[in-house]
FIZALO-714853 format. One record per atom (N, C-alpha, C, O): x negated, y negated, z negated. Coordinates in Angstrom, 2 decimals, padded with zeros to 5 digits. Each point is the difference from the previous one (the first is absolute). Example, Ala and Ser with C-alpha at 12.3 -4.5 7.8 and 13.67 -1.06 7.14 Angstrom:
+---------+---------+---------+
!      xx !      yy !      zz !
+---------+---------+---------+
! -013.19 !  005.69 ! -007.80 !
!  000.89 ! -001.19 !  000.00 !
! -000.90 ! -001.20 !  000.00 !
! -001.04 !  000.02 ! -000.66 !
!  001.39 ! -001.07 !  001.38 !
! -000.82 ! -001.19 ! -000.06 !
!  000.77 ! -001.09 ! -000.73 !
! -000.51 ! -001.11 ! -000.17 !
+---------+---------+---------+
***
This chain:
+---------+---------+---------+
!      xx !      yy !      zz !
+---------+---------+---------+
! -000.84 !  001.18 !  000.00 !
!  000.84 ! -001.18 !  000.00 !
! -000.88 ! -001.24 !  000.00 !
! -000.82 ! -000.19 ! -000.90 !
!  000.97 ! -000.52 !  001.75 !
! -000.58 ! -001.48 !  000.14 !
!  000.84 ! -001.05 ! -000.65 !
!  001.23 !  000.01 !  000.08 !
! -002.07 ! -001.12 ! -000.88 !
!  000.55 ! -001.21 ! -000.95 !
! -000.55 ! -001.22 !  000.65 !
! -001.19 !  000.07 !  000.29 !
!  001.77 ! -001.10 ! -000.02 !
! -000.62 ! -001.27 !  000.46 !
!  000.45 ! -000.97 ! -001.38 !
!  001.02 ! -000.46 ! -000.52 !
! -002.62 !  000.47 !  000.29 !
!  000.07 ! -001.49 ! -001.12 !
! -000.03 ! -001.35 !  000.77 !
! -000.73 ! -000.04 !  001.00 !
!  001.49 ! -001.17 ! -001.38 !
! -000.33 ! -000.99 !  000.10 !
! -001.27 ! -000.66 ! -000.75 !
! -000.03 ! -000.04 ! -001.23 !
! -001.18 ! -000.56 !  002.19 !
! -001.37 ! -000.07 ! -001.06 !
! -000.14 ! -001.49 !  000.38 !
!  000.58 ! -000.41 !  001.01 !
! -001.36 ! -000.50 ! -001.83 !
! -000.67 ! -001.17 !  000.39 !
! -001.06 !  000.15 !  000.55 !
! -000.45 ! -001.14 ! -000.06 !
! -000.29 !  001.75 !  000.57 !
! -001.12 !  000.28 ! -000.10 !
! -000.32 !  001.54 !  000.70 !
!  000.98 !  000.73 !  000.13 !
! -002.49 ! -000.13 !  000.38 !
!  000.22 !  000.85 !  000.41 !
! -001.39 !  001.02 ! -000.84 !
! -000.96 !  000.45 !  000.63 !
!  001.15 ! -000.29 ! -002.04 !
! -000.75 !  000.88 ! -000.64 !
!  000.90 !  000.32 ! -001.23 !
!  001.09 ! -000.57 ! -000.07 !
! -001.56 !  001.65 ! -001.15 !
!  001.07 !  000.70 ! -000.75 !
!  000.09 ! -000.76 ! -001.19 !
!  000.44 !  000.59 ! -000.98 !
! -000.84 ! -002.09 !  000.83 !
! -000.11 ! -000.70 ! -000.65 !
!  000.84 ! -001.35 !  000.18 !
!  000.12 ! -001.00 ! -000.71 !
!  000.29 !  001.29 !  001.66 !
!  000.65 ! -001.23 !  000.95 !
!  001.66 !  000.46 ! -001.25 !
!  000.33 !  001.06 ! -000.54 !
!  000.40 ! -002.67 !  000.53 !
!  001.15 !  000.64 ! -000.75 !
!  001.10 !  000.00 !  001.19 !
! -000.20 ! -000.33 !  001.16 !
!  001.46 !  000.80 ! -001.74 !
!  001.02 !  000.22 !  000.98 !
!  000.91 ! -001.40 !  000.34 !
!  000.61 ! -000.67 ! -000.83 !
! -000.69 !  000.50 !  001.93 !
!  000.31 ! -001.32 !  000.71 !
!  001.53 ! -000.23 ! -000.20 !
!  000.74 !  000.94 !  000.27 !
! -000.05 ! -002.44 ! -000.84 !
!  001.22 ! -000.58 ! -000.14 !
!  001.10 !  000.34 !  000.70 !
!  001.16 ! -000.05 ! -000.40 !
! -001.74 !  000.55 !  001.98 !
!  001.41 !  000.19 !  001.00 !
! -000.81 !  001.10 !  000.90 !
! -001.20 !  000.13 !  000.26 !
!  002.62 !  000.74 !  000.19 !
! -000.62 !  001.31 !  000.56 !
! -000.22 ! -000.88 !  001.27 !
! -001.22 ! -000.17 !  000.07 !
!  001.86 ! -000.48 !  001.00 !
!  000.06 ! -000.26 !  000.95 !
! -001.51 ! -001.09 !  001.03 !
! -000.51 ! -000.05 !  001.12 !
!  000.40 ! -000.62 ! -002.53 !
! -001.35 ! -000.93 !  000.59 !
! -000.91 ! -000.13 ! -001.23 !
! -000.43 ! -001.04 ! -000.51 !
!  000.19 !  002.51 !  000.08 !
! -001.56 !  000.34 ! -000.72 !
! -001.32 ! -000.04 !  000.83 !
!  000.20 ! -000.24 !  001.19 !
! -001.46 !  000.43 ! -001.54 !
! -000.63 ! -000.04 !  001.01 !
! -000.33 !  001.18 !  000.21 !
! -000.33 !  000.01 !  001.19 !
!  000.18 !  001.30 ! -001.72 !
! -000.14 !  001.57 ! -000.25 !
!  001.03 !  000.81 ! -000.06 !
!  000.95 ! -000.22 ! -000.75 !
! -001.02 !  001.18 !  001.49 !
!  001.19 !  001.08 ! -000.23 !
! -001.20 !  000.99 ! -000.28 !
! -000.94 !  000.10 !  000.79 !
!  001.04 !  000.60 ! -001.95 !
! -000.53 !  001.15 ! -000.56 !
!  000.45 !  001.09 !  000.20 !
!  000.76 !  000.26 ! -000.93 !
! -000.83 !  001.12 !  002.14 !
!  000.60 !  000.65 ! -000.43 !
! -000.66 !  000.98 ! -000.08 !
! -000.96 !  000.26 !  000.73 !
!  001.50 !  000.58 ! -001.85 !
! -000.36 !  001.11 ! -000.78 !
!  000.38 !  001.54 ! -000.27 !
!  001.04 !  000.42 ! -000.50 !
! -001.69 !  000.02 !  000.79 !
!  000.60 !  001.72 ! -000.35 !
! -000.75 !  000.32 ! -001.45 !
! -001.15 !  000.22 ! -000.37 !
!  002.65 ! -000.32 ! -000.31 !
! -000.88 !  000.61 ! -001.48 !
!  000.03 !  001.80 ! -000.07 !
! -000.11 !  000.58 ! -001.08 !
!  000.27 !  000.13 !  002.36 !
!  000.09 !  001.58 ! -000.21 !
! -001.99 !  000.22 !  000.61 !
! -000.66 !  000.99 ! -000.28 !
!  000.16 ! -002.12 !  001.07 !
! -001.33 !  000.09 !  000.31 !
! -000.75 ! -000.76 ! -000.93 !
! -000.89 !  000.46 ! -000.71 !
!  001.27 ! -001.68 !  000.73 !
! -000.66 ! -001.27 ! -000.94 !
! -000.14 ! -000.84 !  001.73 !
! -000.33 ! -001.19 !  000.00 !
!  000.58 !  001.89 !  001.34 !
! -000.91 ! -001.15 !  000.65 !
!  000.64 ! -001.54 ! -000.05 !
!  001.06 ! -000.21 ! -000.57 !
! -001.75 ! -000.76 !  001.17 !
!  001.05 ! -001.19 ! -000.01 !
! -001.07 ! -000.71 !  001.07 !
! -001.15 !  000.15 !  000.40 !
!  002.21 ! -000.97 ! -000.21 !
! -000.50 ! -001.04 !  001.34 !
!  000.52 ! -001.57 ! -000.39 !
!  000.84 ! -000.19 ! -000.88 !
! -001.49 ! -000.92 !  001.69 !
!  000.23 ! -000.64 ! -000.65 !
! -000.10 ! -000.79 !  002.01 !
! -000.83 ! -000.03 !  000.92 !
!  002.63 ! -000.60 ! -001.25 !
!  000.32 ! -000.24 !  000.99 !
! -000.16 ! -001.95 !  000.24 !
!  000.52 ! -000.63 ! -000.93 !
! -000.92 !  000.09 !  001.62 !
!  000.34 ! -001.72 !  000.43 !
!  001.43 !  000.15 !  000.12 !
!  000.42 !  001.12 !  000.27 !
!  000.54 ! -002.28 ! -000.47 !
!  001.25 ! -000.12 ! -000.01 !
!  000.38 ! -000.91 !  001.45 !
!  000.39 ! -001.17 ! -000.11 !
! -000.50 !  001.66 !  001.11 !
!  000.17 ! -000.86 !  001.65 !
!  000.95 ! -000.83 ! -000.47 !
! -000.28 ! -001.08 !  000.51 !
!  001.31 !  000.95 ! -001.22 !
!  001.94 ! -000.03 ! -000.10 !
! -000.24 ! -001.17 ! -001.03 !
!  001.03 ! -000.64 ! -000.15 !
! -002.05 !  000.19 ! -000.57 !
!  000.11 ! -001.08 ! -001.04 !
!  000.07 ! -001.15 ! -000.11 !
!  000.27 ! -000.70 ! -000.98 !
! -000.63 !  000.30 !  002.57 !
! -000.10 ! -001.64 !  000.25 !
!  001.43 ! -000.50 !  001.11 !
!  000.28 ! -001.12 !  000.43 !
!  000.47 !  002.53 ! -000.20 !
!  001.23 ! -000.49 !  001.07 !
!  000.80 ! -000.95 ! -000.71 !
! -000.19 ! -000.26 ! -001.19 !
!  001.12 ! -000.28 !  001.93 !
!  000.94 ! -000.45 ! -000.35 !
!  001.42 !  000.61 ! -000.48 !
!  000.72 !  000.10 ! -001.00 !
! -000.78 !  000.15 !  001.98 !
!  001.44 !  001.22 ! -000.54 !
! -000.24 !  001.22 !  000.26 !
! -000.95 !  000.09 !  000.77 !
!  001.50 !  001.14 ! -001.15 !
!  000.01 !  001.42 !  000.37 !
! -001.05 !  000.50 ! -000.59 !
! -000.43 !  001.02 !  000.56 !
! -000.37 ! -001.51 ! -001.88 !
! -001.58 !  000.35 ! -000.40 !
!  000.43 !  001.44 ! -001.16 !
! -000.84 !  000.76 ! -000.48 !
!  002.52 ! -000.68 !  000.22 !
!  000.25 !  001.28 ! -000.90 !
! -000.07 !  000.80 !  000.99 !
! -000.93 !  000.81 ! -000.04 !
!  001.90 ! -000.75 !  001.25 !
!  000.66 !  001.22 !  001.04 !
! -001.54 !  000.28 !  000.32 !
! -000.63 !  001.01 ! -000.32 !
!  000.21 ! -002.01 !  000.95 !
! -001.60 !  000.28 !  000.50 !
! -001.18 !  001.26 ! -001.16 !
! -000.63 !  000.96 !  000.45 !
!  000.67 ! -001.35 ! -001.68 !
! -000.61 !  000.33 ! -000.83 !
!  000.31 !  001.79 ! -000.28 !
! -000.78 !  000.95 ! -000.17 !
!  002.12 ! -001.04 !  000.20 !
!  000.64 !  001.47 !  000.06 !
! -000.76 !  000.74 !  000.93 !
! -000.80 !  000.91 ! -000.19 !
!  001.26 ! -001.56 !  001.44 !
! -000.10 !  000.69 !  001.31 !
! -001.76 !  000.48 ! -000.35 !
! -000.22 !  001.20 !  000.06 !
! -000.45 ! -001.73 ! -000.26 !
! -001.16 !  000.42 ! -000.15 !
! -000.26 !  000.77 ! -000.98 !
! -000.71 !  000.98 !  000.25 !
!  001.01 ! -001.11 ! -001.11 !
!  000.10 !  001.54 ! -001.28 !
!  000.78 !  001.07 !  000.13 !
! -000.08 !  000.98 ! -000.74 !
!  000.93 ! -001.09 !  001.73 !
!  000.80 !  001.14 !  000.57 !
! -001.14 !  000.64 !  001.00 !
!  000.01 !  001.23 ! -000.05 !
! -000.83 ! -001.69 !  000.79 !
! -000.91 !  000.65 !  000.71 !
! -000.51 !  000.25 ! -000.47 !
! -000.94 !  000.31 !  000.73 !
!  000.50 !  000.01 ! -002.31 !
! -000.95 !  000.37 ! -000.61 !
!  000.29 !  001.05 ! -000.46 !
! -000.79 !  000.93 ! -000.17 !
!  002.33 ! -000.91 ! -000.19 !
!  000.24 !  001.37 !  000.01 !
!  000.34 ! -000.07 ! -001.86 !
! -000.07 !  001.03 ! -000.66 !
!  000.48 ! -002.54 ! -000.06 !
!  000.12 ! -000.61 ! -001.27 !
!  001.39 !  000.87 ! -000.21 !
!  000.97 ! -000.15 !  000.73 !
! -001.01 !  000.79 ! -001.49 !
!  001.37 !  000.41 ! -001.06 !
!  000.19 ! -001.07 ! -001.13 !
!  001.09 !  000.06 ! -000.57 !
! -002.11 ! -001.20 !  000.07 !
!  000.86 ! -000.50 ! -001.05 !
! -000.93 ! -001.18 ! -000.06 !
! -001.23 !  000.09 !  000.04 !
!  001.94 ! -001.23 ! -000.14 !
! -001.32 ! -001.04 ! -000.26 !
!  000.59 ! -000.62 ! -001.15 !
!  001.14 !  000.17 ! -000.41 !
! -002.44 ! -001.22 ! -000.29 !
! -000.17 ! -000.36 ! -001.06 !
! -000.54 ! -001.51 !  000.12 !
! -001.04 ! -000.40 !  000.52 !
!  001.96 ! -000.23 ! -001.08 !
!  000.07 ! -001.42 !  000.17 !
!  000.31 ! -000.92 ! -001.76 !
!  000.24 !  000.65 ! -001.02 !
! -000.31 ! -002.12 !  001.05 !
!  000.75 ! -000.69 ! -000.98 !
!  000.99 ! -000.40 !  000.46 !
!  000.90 ! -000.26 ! -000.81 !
! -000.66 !  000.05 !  002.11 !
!  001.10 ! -000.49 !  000.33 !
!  000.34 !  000.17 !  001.73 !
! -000.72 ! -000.20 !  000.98 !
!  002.19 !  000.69 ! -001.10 !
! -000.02 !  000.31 !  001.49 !
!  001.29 ! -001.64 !  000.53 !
!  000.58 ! -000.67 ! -000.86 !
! -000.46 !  000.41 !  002.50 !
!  000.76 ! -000.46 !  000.41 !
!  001.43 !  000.56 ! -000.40 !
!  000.03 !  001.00 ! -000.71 !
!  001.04 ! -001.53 !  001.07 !
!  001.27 !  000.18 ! -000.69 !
!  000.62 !  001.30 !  001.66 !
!  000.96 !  000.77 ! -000.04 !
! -001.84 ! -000.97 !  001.14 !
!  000.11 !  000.51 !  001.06 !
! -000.31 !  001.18 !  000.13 !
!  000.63 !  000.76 !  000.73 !
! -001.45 ! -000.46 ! -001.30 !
! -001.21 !  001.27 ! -000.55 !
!  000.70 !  001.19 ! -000.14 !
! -000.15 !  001.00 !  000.70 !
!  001.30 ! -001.20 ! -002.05 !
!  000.62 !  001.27 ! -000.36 !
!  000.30 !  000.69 !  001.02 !
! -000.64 !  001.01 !  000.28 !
!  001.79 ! -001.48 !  000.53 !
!  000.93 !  000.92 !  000.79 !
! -000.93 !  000.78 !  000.66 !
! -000.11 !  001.22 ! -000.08 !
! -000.96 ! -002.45 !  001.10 !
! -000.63 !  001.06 !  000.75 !
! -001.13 !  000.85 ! -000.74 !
! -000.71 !  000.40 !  000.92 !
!  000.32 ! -000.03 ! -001.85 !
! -000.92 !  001.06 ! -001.00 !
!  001.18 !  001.09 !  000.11 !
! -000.09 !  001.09 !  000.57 !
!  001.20 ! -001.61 ! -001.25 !
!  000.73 !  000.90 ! -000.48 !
!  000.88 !  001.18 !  001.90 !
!  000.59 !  001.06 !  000.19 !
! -001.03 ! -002.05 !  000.54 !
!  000.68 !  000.91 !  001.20 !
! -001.17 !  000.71 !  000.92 !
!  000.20 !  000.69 !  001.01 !
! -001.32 ! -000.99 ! -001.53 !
! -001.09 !  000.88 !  000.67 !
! -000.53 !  001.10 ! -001.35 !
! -000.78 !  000.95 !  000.07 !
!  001.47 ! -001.43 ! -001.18 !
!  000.00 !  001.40 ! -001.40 !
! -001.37 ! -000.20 ! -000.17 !
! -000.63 !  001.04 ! -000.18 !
! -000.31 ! -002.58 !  000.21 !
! -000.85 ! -000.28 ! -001.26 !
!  000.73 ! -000.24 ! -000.90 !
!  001.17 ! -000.38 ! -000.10 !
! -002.23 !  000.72 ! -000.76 !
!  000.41 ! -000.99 ! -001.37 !
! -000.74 ! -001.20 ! -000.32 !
! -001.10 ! -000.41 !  000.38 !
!  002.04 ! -000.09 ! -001.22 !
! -001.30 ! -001.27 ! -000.74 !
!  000.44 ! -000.41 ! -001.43 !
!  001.01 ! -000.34 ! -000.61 !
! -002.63 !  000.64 !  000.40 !
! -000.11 ! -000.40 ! -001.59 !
! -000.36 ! -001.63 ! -000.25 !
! -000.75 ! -000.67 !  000.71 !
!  001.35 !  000.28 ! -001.70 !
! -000.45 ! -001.25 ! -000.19 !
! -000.66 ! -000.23 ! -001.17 !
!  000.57 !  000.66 ! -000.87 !
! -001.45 ! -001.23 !  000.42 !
! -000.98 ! -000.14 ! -001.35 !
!  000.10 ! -001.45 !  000.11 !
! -000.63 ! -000.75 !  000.73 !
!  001.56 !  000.49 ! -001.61 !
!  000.13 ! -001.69 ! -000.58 !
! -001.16 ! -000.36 ! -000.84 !
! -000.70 !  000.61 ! -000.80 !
!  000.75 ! -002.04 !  001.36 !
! -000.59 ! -000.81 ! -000.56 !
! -001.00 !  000.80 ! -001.07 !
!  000.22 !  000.21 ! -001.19 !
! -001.64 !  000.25 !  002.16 !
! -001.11 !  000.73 ! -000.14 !
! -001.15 ! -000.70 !  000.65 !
!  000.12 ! -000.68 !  001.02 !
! -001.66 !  000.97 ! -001.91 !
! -000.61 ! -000.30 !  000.90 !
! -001.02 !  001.04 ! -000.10 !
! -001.15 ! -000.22 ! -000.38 !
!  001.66 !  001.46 !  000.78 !
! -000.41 !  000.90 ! -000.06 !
! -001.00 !  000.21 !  000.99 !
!  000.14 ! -000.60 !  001.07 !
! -001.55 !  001.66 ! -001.33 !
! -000.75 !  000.41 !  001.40 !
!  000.58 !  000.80 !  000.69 !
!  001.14 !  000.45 ! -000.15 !
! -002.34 ! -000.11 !  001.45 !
!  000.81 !  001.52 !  000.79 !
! -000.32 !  000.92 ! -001.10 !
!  000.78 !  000.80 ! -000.52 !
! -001.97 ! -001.00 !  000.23 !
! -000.14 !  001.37 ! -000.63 !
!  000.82 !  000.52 ! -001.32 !
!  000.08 !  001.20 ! -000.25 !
!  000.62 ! -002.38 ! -000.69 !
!  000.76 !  000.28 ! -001.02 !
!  001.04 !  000.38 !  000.70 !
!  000.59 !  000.90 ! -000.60 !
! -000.01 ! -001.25 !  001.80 !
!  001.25 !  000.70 !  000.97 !
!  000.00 !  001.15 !  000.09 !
!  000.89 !  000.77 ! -000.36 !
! -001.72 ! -000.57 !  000.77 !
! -001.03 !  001.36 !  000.54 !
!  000.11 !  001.16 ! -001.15 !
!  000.07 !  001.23 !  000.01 !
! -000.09 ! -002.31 ! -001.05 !
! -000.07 !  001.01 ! -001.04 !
!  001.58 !  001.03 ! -000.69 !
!  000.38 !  001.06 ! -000.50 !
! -000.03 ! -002.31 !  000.96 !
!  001.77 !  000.06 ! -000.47 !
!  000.35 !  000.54 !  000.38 !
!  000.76 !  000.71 ! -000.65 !
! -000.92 ! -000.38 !  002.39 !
!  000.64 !  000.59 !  000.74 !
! -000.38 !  001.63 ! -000.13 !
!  000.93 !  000.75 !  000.31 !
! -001.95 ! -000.24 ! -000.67 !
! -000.68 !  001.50 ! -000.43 !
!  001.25 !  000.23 ! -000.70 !
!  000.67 !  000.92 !  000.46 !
! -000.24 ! -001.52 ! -001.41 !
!  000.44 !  000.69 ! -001.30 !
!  001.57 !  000.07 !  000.11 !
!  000.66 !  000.50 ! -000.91 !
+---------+---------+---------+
***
């Protein structure tokens, strides 16, 4: 199973970025390997369409669930009709790697 974190930053120290849609890192992660990649966010500087956009690209990745502080109000439906999920971690300023950690357990 693949996880896309929202990151500021692109190392496991970096914390998890305010909005899924125009972070600058998408992290994603297989916690059944440990591998992870650490993606540029193309979708962060648009004007409009920077959630649908953002999806569309973690859907090619093959993301079952991403991990954000905050998603667009647009976000849900379409997660919920391609059967990601999404977790949200409020008002955190958590690392990847404390994510990382959370997510093991």
């Amino acid at each position: 199973m693949k996880i896309a974190i929202a990151s500021n930053g692109n190392t496991l120290e970096s914390c998890i970025d305010s909005t899924f849609a125009r972070c600058n890192f998408f992290v994603v992660y297989d916690p059944e390997t440990r591998a992870m990649e650490f993606i540029p966010n193309p979708n962060k500087d648009l004007e409009e369409g920077a959630g649908s956009a953002s999806v569309k690209l973690l859907e090619s990745r093959s993301v079952q669930k991403i991990v954000a502080s905050e998603f667009g109000m647009k976000i849900k439906p379409l997660l919920d009709s391609l059967k990601i999920q999404m977790i949200v971690v409020k008002g955190s300023k958590k690392t990847m790697k404390e994510i990382m950690v959370m997510l093991n357990h």
